[in-house]
C-alpha positions in Angstrom: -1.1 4.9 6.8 -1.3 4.6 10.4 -5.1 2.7 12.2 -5.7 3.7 15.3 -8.1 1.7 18.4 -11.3 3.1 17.5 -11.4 2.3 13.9 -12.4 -0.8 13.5 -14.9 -1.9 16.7 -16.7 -5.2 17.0 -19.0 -6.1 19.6 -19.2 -9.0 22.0 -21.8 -11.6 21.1 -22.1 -13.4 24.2 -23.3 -10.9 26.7 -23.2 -13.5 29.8 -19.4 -13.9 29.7 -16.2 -12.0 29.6 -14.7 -11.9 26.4 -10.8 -10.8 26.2 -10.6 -7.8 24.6 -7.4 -6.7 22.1 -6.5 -3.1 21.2 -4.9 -3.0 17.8 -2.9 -0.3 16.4 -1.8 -0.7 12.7 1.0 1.6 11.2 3.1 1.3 7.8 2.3 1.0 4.4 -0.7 -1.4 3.1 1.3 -4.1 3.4 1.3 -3.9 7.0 -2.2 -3.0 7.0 -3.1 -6.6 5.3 -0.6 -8.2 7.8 -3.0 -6.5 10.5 -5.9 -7.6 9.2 -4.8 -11.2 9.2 -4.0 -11.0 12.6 -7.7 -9.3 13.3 -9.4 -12.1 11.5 -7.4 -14.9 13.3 -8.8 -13.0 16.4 -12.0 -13.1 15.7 -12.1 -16.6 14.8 -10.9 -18.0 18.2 -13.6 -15.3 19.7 -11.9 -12.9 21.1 -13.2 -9.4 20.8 -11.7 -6.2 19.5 -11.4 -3.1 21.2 -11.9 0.4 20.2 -10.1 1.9 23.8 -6.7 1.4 25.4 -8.9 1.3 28.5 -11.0 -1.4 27.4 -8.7 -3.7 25.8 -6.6 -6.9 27.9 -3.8 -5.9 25.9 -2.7 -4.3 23.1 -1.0 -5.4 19.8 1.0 -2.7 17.5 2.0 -3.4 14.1 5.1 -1.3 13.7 6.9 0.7 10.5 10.2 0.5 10.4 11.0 1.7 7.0 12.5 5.4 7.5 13.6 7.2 10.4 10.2 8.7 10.6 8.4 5.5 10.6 10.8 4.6 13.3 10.0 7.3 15.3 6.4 7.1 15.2 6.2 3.4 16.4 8.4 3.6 19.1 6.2 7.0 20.0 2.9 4.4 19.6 4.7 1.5 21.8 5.1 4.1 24.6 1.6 5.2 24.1 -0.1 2.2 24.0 2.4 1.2 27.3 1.6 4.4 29.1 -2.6 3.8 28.4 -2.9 0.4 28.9 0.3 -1.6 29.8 -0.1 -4.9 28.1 1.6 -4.7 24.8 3.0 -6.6 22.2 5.0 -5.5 19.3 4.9 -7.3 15.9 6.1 -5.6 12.2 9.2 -4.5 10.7 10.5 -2.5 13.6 10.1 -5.6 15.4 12.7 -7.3 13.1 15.2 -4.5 15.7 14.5 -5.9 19.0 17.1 -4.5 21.0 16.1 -0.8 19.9 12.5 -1.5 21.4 13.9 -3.5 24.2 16.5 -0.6 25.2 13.5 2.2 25.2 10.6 -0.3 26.4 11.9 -2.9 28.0 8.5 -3.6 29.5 6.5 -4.7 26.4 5.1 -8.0 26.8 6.8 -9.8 23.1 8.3 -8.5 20.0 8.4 -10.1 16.8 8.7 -9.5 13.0 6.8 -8.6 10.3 4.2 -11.1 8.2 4.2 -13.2 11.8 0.9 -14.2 12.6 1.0 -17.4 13.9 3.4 -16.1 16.6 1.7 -13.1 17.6 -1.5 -15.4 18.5 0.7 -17.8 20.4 1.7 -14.5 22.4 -1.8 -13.4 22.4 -2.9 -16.5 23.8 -0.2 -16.9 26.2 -0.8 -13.5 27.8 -4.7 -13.4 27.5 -6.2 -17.4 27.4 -9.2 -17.6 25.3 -10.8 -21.0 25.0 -12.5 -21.4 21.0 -16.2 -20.8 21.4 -18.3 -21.0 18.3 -20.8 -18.5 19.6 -18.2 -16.0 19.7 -16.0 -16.7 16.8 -18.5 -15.3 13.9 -15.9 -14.1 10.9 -17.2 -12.8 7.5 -15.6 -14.9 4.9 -13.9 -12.2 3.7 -12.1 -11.9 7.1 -11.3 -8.8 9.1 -10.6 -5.8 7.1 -9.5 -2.5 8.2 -10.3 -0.3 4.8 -13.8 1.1 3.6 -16.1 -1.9 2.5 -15.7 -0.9 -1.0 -11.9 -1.4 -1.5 -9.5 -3.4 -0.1 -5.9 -4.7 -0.8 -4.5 -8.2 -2.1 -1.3 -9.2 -1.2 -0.1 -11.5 -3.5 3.3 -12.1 -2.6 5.9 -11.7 0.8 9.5 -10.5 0.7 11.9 -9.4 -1.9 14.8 -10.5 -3.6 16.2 -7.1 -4.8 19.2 -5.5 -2.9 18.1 -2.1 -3.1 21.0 -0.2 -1.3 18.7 2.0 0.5 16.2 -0.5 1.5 16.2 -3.0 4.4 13.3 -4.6 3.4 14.3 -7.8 2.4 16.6 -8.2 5.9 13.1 -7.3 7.4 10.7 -9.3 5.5 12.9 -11.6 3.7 13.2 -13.1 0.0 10.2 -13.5 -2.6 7.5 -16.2 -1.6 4.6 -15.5 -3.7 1.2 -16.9 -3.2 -0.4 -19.5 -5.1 -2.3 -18.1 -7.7 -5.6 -19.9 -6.8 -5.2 -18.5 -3.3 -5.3 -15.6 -4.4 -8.2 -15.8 -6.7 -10.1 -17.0 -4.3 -9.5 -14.3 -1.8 -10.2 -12.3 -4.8 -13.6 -13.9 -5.5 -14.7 -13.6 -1.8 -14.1 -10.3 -1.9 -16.1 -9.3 -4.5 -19.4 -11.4 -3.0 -18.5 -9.2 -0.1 -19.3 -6.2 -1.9 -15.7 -4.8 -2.8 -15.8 -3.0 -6.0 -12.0 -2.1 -6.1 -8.9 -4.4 -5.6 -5.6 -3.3 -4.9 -2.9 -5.5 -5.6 0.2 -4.8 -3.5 3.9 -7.0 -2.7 7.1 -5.8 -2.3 7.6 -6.4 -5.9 4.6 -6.6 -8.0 5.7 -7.8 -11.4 7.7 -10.3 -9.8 4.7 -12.6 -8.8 5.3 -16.4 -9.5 9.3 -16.0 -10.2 10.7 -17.7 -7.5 8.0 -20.7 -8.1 9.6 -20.5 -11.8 6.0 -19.6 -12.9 4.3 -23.2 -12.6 0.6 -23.5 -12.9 -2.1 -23.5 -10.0 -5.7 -24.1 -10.4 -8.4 -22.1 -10.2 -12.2 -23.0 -10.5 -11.1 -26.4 -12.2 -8.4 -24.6 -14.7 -4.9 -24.2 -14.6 -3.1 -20.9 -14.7 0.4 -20.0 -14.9 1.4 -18.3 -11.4 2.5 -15.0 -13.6 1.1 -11.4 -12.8 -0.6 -11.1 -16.8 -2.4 -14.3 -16.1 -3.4 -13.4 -12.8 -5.0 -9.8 -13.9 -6.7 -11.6 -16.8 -8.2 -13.7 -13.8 -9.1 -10.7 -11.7 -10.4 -8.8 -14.5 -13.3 -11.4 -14.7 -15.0 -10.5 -11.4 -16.2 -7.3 -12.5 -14.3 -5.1 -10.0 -11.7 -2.2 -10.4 -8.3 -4.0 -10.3 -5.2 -1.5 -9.6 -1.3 -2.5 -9.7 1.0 -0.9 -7.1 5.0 -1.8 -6.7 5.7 -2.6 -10.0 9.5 -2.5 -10.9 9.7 -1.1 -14.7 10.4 -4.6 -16.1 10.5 -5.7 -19.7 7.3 -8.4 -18.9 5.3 -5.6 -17.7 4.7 -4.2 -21.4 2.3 -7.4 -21.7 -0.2 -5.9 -18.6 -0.3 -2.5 -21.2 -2.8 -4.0 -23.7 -5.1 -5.3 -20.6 -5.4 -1.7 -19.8 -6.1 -0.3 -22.5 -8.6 -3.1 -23.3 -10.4 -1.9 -19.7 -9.9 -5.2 -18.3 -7.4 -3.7 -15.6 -7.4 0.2 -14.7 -4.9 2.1 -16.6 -2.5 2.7 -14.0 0.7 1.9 -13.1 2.7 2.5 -9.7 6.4 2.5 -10.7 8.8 3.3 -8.1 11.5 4.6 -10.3 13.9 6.2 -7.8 16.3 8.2 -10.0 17.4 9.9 -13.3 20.7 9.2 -13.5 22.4 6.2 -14.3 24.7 6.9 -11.9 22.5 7.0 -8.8 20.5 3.4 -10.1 23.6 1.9 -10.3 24.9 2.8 -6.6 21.2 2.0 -5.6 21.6 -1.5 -7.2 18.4 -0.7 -8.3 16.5 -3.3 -11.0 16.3 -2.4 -14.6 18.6 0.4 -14.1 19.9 0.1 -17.5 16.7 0.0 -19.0 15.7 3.5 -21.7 12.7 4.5 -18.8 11.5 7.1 -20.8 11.2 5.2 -24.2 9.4 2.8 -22.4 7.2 5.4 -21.2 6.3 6.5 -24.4 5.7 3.0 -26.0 3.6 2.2 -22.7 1.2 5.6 -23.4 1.2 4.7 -27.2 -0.5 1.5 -26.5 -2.4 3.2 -23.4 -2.8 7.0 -23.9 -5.3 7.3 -20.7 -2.5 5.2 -18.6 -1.9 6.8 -15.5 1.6 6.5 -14.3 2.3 7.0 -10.3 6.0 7.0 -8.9 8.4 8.0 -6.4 11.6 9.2 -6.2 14.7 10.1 -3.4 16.5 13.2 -3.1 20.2 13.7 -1.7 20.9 10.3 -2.4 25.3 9.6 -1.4 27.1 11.2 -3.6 24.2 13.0 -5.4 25.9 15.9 -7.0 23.7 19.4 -8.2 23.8 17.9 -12.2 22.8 14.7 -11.0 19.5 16.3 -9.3 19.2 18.4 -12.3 19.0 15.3 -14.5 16.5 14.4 -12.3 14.3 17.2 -12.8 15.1 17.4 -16.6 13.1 13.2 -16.2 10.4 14.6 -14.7 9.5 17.3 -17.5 10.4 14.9 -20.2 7.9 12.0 -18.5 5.5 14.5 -17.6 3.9 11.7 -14.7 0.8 11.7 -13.2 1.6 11.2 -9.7 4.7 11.4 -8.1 5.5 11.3 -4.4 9.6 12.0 -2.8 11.3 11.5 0.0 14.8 13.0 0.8 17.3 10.5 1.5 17.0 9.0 5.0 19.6 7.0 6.3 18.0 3.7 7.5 19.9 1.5 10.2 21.3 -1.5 8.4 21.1 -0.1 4.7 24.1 -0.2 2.4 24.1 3.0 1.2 25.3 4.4 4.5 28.6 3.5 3.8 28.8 5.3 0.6 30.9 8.6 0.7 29.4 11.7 -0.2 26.8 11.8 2.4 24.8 15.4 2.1 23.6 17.4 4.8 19.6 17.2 5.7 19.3 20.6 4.1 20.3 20.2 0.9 18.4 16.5 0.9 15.5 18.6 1.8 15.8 21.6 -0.3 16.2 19.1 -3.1 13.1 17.5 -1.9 10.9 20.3 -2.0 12.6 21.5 -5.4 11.3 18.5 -7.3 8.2 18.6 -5.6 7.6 22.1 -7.0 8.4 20.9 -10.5 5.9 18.5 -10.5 3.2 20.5 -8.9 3.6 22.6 -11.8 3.3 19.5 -14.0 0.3 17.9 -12.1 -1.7 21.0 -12.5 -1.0 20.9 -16.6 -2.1 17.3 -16.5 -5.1 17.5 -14.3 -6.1 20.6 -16.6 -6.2 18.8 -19.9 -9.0 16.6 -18.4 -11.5 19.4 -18.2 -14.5 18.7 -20.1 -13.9 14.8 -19.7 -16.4 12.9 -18.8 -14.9 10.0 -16.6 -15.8 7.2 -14.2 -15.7 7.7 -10.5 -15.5 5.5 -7.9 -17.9 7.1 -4.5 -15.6 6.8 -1.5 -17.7 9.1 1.0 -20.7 11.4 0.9 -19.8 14.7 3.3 -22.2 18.2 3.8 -20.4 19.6 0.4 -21.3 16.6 -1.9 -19.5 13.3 -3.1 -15.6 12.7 -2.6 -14.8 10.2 -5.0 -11.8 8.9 -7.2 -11.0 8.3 -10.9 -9.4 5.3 -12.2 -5.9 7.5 -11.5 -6.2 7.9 -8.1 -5.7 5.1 -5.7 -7.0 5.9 -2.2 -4.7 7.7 0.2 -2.1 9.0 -2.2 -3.1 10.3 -4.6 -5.8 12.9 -5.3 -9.7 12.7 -5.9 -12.7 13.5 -7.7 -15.1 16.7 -5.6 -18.8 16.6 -6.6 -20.3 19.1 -4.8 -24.0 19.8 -4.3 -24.7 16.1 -4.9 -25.6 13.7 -2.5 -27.5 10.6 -4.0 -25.1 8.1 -3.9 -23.1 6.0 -1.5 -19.5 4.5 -0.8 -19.2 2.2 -3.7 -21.4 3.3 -6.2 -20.0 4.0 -9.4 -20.7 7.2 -11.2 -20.1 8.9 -14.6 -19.0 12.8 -14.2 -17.8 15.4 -16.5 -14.9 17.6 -14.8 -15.8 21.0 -14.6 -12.2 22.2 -12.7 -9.0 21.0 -11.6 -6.4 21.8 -9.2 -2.7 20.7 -8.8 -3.7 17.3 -7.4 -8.1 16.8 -7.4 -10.7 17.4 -10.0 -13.8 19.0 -9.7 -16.6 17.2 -11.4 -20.9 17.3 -11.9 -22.8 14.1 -12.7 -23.6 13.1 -15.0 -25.0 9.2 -14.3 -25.1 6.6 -11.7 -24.5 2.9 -11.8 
């Protein structure tokens, strides 16, 4: 996900002074996108203004990926940009954790720091660009500054990771699990939904690991106590009325128990599961948690409880070592589990992640061939699924009205990755609203649909 200057614009409220202005570019995944807007809000409350132009910003902040090569490439490609347009930059995110990498290809960047590192970006801020609190100026929603549609928006309930995932330098970037008191998070929850949000997304490193490292003791909320435990804290969101939807959650035993909240409709019936890998093998030179766990039994007694359950995950190709049988075991998972929504990425080898010192190394093509192969399979296997809901009626969620009709989303498709709902010829409705349609069509990763009602 990548938010360019121009996005998100505010104006200045005191037209007889100089406000500083910030440019703010926000790349990675949506937990770098909440770390942004943290950082926006915290702006906005010492009055400084936000700008939608390199040219009329002070300075500009980028939130760098550093995740994949890729991701790598593109925020040292944004740095330059942002250097080349404006001059006045710092750099904050997960790249930041490698400052000598930034330093050696822009050494003229005004700070660098790491990721989740608010309070030192605004000393940097303030440092470079001085801006006395002024009341008049700091006017912040209580739902702070947030850089998705008004009618979603993610909560972060934890930091960090304690995993040791050998092709992941996440925790070195963003350290070990601190989760977030529970009534925190509620709370952030509840002002969210008075702010009109009718979807919550709720995002970590490690989902279903919420309230382990503070060995699950109870926080309050609204006078009453609740263990600091993911079930507890979905019953809790489930009571505001909104769409609640779980991403990063490792396949554990305790997340049988969320299963029944689905399929009672007090959480949406999906689950984002990043399972990796087929083969024993692989899980166990990817240190990867609940390897040793029967996935696809669980999968089964998951759907039994939960036939509608949606089940999102993704998966790496070319891995060290992978061998042809080893792939094909992976493709023989994917038509047994017959997912939902699966995304892949061929093995990339990230600066500083165990698994580059693993023999067996492939070469780019085959990680790549193997890539598109799997993608293939499940294209074929999305279609089949998307095809047996024709003649459904479902609930949408409305995310935009274009010149062709509505573009909305069911309750399996979270925004940006997976697909969505197409109601052409229709037009009364807005972002938000929720709507009951019957699907008409399908494709290998949307849904046609006509309406049906409105709420």
């Amino acid at each position: 996900m990548r938010v360019k200057m121009g996005k998100t614009m505010f104006n200045t409220v005191n037209e007889g002074r100089k406000v500083p202005n910030v440019g703010f570019i926000s790349l990675g995944c949506p937990k770098a996108l909440v770390d942004s807007e943290q950082i926006l809000t915290r702006l906005r409350a010492e009055g400084y203004d936000i700008s939608g132009s390199y040219e009329g910003a002070d300075l500009v902040v980028v939130n760098t990926c550093g995740f994949i090569d890729a991701a790598v490439e593109e925020s040292l490609d944004a740095i330059g940009e942002a250097l080349s347009e404006n001059g006045k930059v710092i750099v904050t995110g997960c790249l930041g954790a490698r400052e000598e990498l930034i330093r050696d290809l822009h050494p003229s960047v005004l700070a660098i720091t790491g990721p989740h590192a608010a309070d030192e970006v605004m000393r940097h801020i303030r440092t470079h660009l001085p801006q006395p609190h002024d009341p008049f100026a700091s006017l912040v929603p209580p739902q702070g500054i947030r850089l998705t549609p008004q009618h979603y928006a993610y909560l972060k309930i934890s930091e960090g990771c304690n995993h040791q995932c050998t092709f992941c330098i996440i925790p070195s970037l963003r350290g070990p699990l601190v989760s977030r008191p529970i009534g925190d998070v509620l709370r952030e929850a509840e002002r969210l939904a008075a702010a009109g949000v009718r979807e919550l997304l709720v995002i970590s490193q490690d989902t279903g690991a919420y309230g382990a490292d503070l060995k699950y003791r109870t926080g309050f909320f609204g006078g009453r106590p609740l263990k600091t435990r993911l079930k507890e804290l979905c019953m809790a969101l489930a009571e505001f009325g909104v769409w609640v939807r779980l991403h990063y959650v490792y396949p554990y035993p305790a997340i049988d128990e969320l299963i029944p909240l689905m399929a009672e409709g007090k959480i949406l019936p999906y689950l984002d599961v990043p399972f990796q890998h087929a083969s024993p093998r692989i899980l166990k030179a990817m240190k990867r948690p609940a390897s040793s766990e029967n996935t696809l039994a669980r999968i089964r007694a998951w759907r039994a409880v939960c036939p509608e359950l949606t089940i999102r995950s993704t998966f790496i190709t070319g891995f060290p070592g992978e061998t042809e049988a080893e792939f094909e075991e992976l493709l023989a998972f994917l038509e047994e589990a017959r997912l939902d929504r699966v995304g892949c990425f061929a093995y990339s080898p990230v600066a500083g992640a165990a698994a580059n010192a693993l023999p067996g190394a492939l070469p780019d093509a085959v990680r790549e061939e193997r890539r598109r192969r799997l993608m293939d399979v499940q294209a074929d296997i999305s279609a089949e699924r998307l095809a047996a809901k024709i003649g459904q009626h479902i609930r949408v969620i409305v995310d935009e009205v274009d010149e062709d009709g509505l573009v909305a989303r069911s309750a399996a498709d979270a925004p940006e990755i997976d697909g969505q709902v197409f109601v052409n010829g229709f037009y009364d409705a807005a972002p938000g609203d929720f709507l009951d349609v019957q699907v008409v069509d399908a494709g290998e990763h949307d849904l046609y649909a006509e309406i049906r009602a409105a709420r």
